[in-house]
Every structure is written in C-alpha cells, then in structure tokens.
N, C-alpha and C positions, 0 to 999 in steps of 0.2 A: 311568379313565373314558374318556380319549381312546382306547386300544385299543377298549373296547368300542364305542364309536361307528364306531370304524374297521371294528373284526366286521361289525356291524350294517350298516354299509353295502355292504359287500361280500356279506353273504348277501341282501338286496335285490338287488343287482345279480346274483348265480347265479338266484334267483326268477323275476324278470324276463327274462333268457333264457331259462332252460326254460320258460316260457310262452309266451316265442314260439317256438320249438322245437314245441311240442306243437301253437300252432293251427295250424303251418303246414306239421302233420301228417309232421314229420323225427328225433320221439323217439322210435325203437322199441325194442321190448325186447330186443335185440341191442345199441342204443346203450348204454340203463340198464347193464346187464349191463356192458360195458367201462368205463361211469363206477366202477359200485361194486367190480371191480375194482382199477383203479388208487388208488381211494381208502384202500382193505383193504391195499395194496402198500405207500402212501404213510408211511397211522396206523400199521402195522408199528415202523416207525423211531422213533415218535415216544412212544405212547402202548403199556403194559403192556395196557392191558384191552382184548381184541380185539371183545366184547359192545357194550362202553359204545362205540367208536370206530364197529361195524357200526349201530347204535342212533342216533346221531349223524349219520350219511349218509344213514339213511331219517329224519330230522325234517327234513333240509334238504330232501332230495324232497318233504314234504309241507307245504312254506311256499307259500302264494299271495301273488304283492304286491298290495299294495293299487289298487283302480280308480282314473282320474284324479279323479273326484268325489270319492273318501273321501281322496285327499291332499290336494284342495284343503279338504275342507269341515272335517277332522280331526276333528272329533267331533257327537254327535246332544244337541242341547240340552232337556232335562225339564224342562218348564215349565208344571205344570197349571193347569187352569184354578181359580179358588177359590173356585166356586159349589158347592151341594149336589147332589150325582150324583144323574141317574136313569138308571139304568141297568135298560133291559129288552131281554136280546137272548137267539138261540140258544145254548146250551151248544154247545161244540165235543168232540165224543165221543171216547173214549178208543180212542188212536189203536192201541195194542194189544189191545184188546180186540175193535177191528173187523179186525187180521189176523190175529184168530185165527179168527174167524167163516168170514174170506173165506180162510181155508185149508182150511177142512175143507170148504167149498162147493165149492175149485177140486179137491179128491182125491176127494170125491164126485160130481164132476158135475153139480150139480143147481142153479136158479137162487135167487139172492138178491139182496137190495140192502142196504146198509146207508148211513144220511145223516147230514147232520153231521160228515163227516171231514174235517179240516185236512190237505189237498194238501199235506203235507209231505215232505222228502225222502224218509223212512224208510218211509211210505206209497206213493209214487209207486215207488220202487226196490223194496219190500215186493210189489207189484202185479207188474210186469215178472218179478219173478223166479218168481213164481208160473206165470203165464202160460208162461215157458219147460220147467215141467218137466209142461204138461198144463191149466191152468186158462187158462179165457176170460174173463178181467174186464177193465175199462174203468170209467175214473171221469168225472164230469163237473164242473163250471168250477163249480157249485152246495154238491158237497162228498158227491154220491152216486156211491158206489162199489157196480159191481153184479158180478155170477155169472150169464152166459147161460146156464150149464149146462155143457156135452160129455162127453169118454167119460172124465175123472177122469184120474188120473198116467198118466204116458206110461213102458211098461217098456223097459228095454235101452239107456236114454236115453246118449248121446255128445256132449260137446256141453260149452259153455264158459258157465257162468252167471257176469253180474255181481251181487253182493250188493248192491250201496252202500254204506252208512255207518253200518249199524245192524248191532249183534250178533244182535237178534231174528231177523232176518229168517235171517239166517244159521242159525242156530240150527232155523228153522221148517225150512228147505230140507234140512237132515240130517235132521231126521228123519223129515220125511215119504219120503225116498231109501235110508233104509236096509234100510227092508224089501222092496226089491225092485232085480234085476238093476240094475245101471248104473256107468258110467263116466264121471268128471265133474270138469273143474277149476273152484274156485269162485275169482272175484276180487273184490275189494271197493277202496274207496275208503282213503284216509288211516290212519284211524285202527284200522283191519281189520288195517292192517297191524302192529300192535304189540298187537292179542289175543293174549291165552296162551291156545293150543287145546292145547298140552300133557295135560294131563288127558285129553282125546278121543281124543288120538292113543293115549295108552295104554289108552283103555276099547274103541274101536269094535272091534276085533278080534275081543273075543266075542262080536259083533253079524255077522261075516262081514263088516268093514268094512275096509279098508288106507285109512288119512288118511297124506300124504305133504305135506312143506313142498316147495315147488317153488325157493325160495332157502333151501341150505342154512345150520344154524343162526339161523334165524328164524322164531321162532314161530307169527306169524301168518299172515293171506293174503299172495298164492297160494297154495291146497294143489290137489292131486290126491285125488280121494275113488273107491274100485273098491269096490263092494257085491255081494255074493254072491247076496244076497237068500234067505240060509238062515239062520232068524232062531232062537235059542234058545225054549224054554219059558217058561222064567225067567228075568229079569234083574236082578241085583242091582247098583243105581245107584251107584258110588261116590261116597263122600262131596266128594272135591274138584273135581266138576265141575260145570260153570257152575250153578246154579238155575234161571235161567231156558231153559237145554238141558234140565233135567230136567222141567219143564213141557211144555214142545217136544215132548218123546217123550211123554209122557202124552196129549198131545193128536192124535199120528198115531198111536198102536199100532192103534186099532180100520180102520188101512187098511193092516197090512203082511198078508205071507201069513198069519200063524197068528195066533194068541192066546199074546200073552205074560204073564206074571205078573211087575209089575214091582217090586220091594222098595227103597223109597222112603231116600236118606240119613235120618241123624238130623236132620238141620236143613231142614223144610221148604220148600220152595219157594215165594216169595212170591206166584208167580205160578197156583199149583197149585190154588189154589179158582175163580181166572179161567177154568181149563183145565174143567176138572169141570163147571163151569156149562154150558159152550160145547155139551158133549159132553152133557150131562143132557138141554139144550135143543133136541138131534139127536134125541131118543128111546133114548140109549145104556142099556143095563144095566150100573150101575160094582158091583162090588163088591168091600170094602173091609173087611181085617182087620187093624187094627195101620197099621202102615207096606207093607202087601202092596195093591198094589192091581191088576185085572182089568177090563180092561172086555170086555164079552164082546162077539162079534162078530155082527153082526145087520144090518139097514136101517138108514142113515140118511135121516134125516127134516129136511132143514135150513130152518127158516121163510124164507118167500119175504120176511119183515122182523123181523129179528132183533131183539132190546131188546140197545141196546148205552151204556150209560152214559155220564154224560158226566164228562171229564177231571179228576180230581180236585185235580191242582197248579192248574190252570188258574182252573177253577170255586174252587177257595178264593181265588187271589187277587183275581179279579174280585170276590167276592162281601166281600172286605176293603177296598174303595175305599169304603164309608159309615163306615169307622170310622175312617177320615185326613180324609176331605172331608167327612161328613154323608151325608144323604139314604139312598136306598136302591137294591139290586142284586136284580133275579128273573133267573135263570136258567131258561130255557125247554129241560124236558128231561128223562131220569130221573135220579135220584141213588143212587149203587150202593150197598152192601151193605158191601162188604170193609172190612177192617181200617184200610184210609188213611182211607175216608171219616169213620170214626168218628174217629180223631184231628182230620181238619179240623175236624167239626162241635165238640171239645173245643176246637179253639183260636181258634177264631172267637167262641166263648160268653166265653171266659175273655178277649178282647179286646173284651169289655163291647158285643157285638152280639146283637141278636136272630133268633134262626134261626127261620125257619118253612115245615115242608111243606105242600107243594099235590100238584094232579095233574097229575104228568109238570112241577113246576117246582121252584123250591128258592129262596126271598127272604130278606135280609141288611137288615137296619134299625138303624138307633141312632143315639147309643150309650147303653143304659140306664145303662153305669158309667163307670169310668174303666178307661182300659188296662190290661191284667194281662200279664204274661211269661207263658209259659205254664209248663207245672206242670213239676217235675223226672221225676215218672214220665213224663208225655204227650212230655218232647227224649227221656229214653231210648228209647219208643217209634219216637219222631222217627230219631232216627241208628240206631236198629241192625233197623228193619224199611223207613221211609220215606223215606230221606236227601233225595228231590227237595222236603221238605218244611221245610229246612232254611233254605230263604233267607226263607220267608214268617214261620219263627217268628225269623228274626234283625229280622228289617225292626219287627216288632210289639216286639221287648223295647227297639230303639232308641225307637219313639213311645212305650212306660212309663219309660223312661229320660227322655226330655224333659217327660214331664208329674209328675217328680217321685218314680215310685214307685223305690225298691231291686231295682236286679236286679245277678244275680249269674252272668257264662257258665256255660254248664254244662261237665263233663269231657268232650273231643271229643279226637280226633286234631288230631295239631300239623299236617297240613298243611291239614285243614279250619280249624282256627283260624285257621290264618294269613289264609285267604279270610274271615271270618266279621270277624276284627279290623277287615280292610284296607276289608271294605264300612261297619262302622259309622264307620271314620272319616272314610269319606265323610258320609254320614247325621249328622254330628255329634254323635256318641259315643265317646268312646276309656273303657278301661279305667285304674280308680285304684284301689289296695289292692283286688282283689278285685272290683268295682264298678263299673258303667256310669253314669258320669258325662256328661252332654251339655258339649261346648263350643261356644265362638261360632264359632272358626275351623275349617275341615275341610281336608284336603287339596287344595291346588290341583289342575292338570289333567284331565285326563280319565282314565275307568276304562273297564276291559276284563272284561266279566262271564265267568266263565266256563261258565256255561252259559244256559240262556232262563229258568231257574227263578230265575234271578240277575238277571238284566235286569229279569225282571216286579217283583219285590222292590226295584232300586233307581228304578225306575219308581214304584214308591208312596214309596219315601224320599225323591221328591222335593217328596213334600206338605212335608214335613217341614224340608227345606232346598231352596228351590226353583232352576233352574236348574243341576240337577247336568247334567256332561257324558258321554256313553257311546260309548266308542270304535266299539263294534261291534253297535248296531242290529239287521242283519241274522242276529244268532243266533235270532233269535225264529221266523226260517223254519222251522226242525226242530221248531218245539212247537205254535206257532199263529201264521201268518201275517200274520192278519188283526190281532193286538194294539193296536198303532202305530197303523191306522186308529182303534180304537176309542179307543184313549188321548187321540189328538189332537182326536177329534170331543164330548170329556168337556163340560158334563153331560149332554149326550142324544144319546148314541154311536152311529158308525152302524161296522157293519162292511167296508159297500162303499167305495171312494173316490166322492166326489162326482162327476157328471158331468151340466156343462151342456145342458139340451133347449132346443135351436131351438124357435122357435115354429112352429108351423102354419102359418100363415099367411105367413112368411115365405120371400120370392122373391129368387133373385139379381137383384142392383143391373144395370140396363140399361145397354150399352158401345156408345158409336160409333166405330167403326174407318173407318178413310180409308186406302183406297189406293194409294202412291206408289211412286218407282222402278221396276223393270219393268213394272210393270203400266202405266203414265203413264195419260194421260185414259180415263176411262170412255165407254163410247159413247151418244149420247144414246138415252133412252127409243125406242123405237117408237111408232110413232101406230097406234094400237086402230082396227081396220076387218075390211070383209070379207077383204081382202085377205090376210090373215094367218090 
C-alpha cells in the first residue's frame, strides 16, 4: 500500500507537469514522440507485453490533475432537500439524435434549427467538426443549435479535423467523407485514443478508403483517412464493426456519388431506426428488403424545425425523483418512440409511479404502490440493448431493497457487477445469500461515478442515505450540464443559476474626494460678473 501511494504520487507529479508543459504551449508532438519512445526503450527491459506497457504510457498521457478547488474541497456533498418535488421544467433533447439531424442539414446545405440541446462536449466538438468538412452551424447560450444553410460537403478536402471525445461524432465524419475525394487526419481527445477502429481499417478499403494509425500499433486516433470517392453498388456491412458506424453510413449514403445497396449485419444497429426516422423525415425513399436496404437518391427536404425527442436516460431519471421524495415530475417536450423509451416507461410503472401523456409533455406522480425491482425480461433488455439504463434500475432495486421487498441481482458481466456492487454499497445495500439486503452502515469516503448515468443514479441514492459524497461532479458536463443546478434548487428546480437584479432605482453611493499633495490649496472661487 505504501508503494502504491508512492505510484500515485508520482503519476500526479508527471500530470501536473505535462499540464503545465502543455499551457505553456512547450508539448509538441515531436516532444510526445521522444517521451513514448524512450518509454517503449525503457518497459523493453522490464515488462514482456509490449501492448500492455504502450497501453500504460497513453493512460498516463491522458490523466488530468486535479484543480486547486477539487483538492481543497475533495468531494461534492448529496444532500436533498426532503420536501415533495415539483418539478416542471424543459426536457433536455437527445443529444444524438439532434447530430444527426444537424448532419444531414450541414451535407445538405439547407437551413435548420434544433432546441433544447445540452451544450455538451460531444455537441460542441460534434458541431466544430461538422463545420470543417463544409456545414455552417452555430449554437447559442439558450441550447439552440441552428444550419444557415451553404453549399453542403466540401470535396478534395486536406486538412486536419479534431473529433473530441465522442465516438459518434467520429463515426458521423467517415461517413459522410467516404463517398467523396479527400485527404484527412482525424484527431480526437483521450479516450479516442484507445478505440478499436480495427474493424474499419479492414472494411474501408472496399469503400475506396485507406484508414492509416498514425502511431504505430495503436489502434485508435490519430489516423490518416485517403478516400477515392469511387464508392461500390453494393456494400455488404460486416458484422464486427462498430453499430453505431453502421447507422453513421445509413444515414450519409443518400449524399455520396452513387446509390449504394447496403446489406445490414445480423445484429441490428440500435441506432438504425434513429437513422431511418432522420432520413424518412428529409422526404427520402428508403427501401427495404430483409437486411438490404436503399435509399434512393433524390431532394432533400430538411425541416426548418425538426421534432427531436427528448433524452431518455435523462428524462427517466428526472421523472424518478416522485418515487424517493413524493410529489410529481412533467417534462416539457416529445417523448420518442424507440425501444429505450418503452423500457423506461416499464420501469418507472413497475417503481409504483404513475405515467401520464400530454401534448409535447410527459408527468411522473405517486407512488400508487410500493417499490418493485424491475422485471428479469425488462434488465435483460436493460444490458444487452440499453446499458445507459443500468444505473437507474440499480438505484430503484436499492429503494425495494430498503422498503422490504426481495430482490435478487440479475446475471451481468463481472466488471459491470463490480460497479453496480460497489454503488449499492454506497446506497446501503450489500448482497447476502443471493439477496439485497439494506444495511445501517455504507462505505465510508467518497465515490467516483463512472459515468453521468451513474452520478444521476447516486444523486437519487441520496434520498435514500442522505449526504453521500461524489468525487467527481463535473462528469455530468457530457450528459446535461445543467443537472446540479436543478438538483440543488429541489423542490421547485430551476435550471439557471440564480442571479441577483439590482433594483431600478438604485444609484451609486455619493464620494467626497479632497485634494492634497501636488495639487496643495485650490484657488478660490471666482467672483461672477461682467467681467468674466
């Protein structure tokens, strides 16, 4: 344990100089380059697996240290309020579902606006990369992201795109780039950097594509992408490439040169009815036999205001705060269609709340019953179509766990379990014989969510055991920003921060200032006459 502490502070200390290295704009990729050589030189000596050692040198590149606020303050304290919620606010829209809208707007040309998007990274970097290969969009401080219009993709393009930190996005910019002339290295943030594009690299080729890693034996970004833009008839998908790449091209084919016939893996793409809507909703002709599908090529038609749903991880857990604290949740917005929504609205029912639609809303009341786990078919659905849906039905089997009913985990992967354990023992619940049993004591310290779907989840466990501690807050930026505001403003949430208005009427305070040193005595008045 004292080694590891030793580790540990030593990889803070490498953190902390490459950050300041970086503001002070002395890290170039020539330096990088001779760190991860010598490193590669070093692990040689030491370690057999040369993956695992290169693997190892890019996590320590992509550690931040921590601000002096989050050392001093060390953790974010949950402490709701324990009156009965009303919660009436905007749905915050589904933030894929509006870059896909605002792709085919920016390869069309043509203008749009979509509202209600949470300013998150994956959006904001989603937008930028757009913009470089040919679209004019621009968002505003409100959460309206708009499409001026212009002349749609830009061909022969040379030129260095940053991704950010989203696969999506990545994903959107091949394929809208493969069916035409261009030349391109794509770079992305942190976690870009340990994609397995693998799979692409072996599929683009019969696309007229060459995907190149730019650091050898490593899979992810940098790569180098050369497109021929001589696109096949036909394209048969292989089955081990990303699903949501395979949505990504469904949703640009109707902008490369030809008309392709795409032959769809066996395992659907979750994202593939999202795609279809987008393109339906252009005025496209799809058609569709088996797993073949065509969209034929024609006008698009892109509405100058899309219907773009609102977030359904998000929208379930807001709309789960009447059935820890009482009261009731309306969501102001549409409520989509696809396959997540219908599990929410099962697990929300089955957690003894009343769902009710309106027009363009969606309300959450109770609790008619008492807490229910949710069903064994609805987690299979859960894990193997919705995973992001995973921390809200952990968070609801803890509150049936504490009010008494039998629940039992469901079969999950051991490394999801180990996250799904380690929350309810926060939440005071650990498992006995098979069995979620609540305790009185939970684990001390503070916890580190790992993702925002996790944070919102232990953000309602803290109905449950109040004053839990959360190391890291700021994960909530990538889902919905605004969360935190609303959480803190519970029971009648506001999503802005508060900000004090002067009154009207109010004048600065009157100063006498007096004159002295150089200036010495003032000279006296003048006597008022003609003379002057």
């Amino acid at each position: 344990m004292d080694l590891d502490n030793e580790i540990l502070h030593l990889v803070m200390r490498r953190a902390q100089m490459l950050a300041r290295l970086r503001r002070g704009g002395r890290l170039a990729p020539e330096t990088e380059k001779t760190l991860r050589t010598a490193w590669e030189n070093k692990a040689a000596r030491l370690a057999r697996d040369n993956r695992l050692s290169r693997d190892l040198f890019m996590l320590l590149q992509t550690i931040e240290p921590l601000t002096r606020m989050e050392e001093e303050q060390g953790y974010y304290n949950l402490a709701p309020n324990g009156e009965a919620v009303d919660i009436q606010i905007p749905a915050p829209s589904d933030t894929v579902a509006a870059r896909c809208w605002l792709a085919v707007a920016a390869a069309a040309g043509q203008v749009t606006k979509v509202s209600r998007v949470p300013l998150t990274d994956a959006v904001v970097s989603g937008v930028k990369a757009l913009n470089q290969i040919g679209g004019q969009l621009w968002w505003e401080d409100n959460g309206d992201v708009q499409s001026r219009g212009g002349k749609g993709l830009v061909r022969n393009m040379d030129k260095v795109i940053h991704i950010g930190d989203d696969a999506f996005n990545l994903w959107l910019v091949i394929a809208l780039c493969v069916g035409m002339p261009a030349r391109l290295k794509l770079t992305g943030d942190s976690s870009l950097r340990f994609l397995d594009i693998a799979p692409l690299r072996h599929f683009l080729p019969q696309l007229g594509v060459r995907l190149t890693n730019v650091i050898p034996s490593q899979d992810g970004l940098p790569v180098r992408m050369e497109c021929s833009g001589l696109m096949p008839r036909e394209i048969r998908l292989a089955d081990d490439l990303p699903e949501d790449f395979v949505a990504a091209l469904v949703l640009a084919s109707p902008f490369w040169e030809t008309s392709c016939r795409l032959t769809l893996p066996e395992h659907e793409p979750r994202l593939l009815p999202l795609a279809l809507d987008v393109l339906s909703g252009c005025g496209m002709k799809i058609s569709r036999e088996g797993r073949d599908i065509l969209v034929e090529r024609g006008e698009v038609s892109v509405p100058e205001q899309p219907v773009v749903p609102m977030d359904a991880a998000v929208a379930a857990t807001i709309l789960m705060f009447p059935g820890f604290n009482g009261g009731r949740a309306v969501l102001e917005g549409v409520w989509g269609s696809g396959v997540v929504y219908g599990l929410v609205e099962k697990i929300l029912r089955a957690a003894g709340l009343n769902v009710k639609y309106g027009a363009r809303q969606v309300e959450c009341s109770g609790k008619e019953r008492e807490t229910a786990a949710p069903a064994p078919e609805v987690m299979s659905d859960v894990l193997t179509r919705c995973p992001e849906l995973l921390p809200l039905c952990s968070v609801i089997m803890a509150a049936a766990a504490h009010e008494g009913a039998k629940v039992r985990l469901p079969e999950i992967a051991e490394e999801d379990r180990h996250v799904v354990t380690a929350f309810l023992s926060r939440c005071g619940v650990e498992e006995k014989d098979g069995e979620l049993t609540p305790v009185e004591e939970i684990v001390p310290g503070s916890w580190v969510a790992p993702s925002a779907q996790w944070a919102m989840a232990y953000a309602l466990g803290a109905f449950l055991k109040p004053n839990l501690h959360l190391s890291n807050p700021g994960v909530m930026t990538g889902l919905f920003p605004a969360f935190w505001n609303m959480y803190n403003t519970l029971p009648h949430p506001e999503l802005k921060r508060r900000v004090e208005q002067e009154a009207e009427d109010a004048k600065p305070a009157r100063r006498r200032v007096i004159a002295h040193g150089v200036y010495g005595e003032l000279p006296p008045e003048p006597v008022a006459g003609d003379d002057f």
